[in-house]
C-alpha positions as MATLAB code, in Angstrom:
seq = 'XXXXXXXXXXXXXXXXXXXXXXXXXXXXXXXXXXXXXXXXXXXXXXXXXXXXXXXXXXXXXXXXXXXXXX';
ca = [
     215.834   95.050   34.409;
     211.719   95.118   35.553;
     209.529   92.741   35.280;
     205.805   93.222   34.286;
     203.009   91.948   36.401;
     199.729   91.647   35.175;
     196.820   91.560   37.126;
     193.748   89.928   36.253;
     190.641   91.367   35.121;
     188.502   88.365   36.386;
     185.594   89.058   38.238;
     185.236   87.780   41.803;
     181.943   86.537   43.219;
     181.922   86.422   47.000;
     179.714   84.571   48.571;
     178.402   85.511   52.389;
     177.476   82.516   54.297;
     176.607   79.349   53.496;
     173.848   78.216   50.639;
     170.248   76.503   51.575;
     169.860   73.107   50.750;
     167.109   71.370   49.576;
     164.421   69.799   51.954;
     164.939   65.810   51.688;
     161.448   64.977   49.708;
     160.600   68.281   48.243;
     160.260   68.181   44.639;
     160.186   72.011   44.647;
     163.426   72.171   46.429;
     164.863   69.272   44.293;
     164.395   71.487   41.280;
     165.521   74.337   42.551;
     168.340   72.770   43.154;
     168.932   71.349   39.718;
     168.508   75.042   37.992;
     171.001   76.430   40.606;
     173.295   74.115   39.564;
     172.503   75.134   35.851;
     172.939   78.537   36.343;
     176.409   77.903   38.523;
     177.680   76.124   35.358;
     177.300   79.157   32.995;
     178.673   81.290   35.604;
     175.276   83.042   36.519;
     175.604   84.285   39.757;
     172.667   86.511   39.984;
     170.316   83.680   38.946;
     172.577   81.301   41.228;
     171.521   84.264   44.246;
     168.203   83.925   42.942;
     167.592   80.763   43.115;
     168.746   80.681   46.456;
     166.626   82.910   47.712;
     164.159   81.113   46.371;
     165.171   77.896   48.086;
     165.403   79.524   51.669;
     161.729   80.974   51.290;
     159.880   77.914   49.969;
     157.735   77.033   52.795;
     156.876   73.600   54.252;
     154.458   72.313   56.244;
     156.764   70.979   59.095;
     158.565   74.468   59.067;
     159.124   75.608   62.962;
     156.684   78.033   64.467;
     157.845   81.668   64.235;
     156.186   82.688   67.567;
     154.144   85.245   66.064;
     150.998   85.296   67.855;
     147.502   86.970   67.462;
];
């Protein structure tokens, strides 16, 4: 007698590395955060990717010096 396996059909999102988090103070970041979250709990992952990007671009004014000089 055989047994059937099934396999599921379920995507997988991978994730590379970890997530930016929110500067401490920063509304901006703050809700970016908040729609991240949002979009995580409908499953979203290109807006959750989106967001994130988003998040690791948003400049500050305390944000080191990239040595770029002129």
């Amino acid at each position: 007698m055989s047994t059937a396996s099934s396999v599921s059909t379920a995507p997988v999102v991978l994730l590379s590395g970890l997530e930016p988090v929110a500067v401490e103070g920063c509304d901006v970041c703050g809700a970016l955060v908040v729609q991240r979250e949002a979009a995580r709990k409908v499953a979203n992952a290109a807006k959750v990717k989106n967001l994130s990007d988003e998040i690791a671009r948003h400049p500050h004014a305390d944000a080191p010096d990239t040595g770029a000089q002129e």
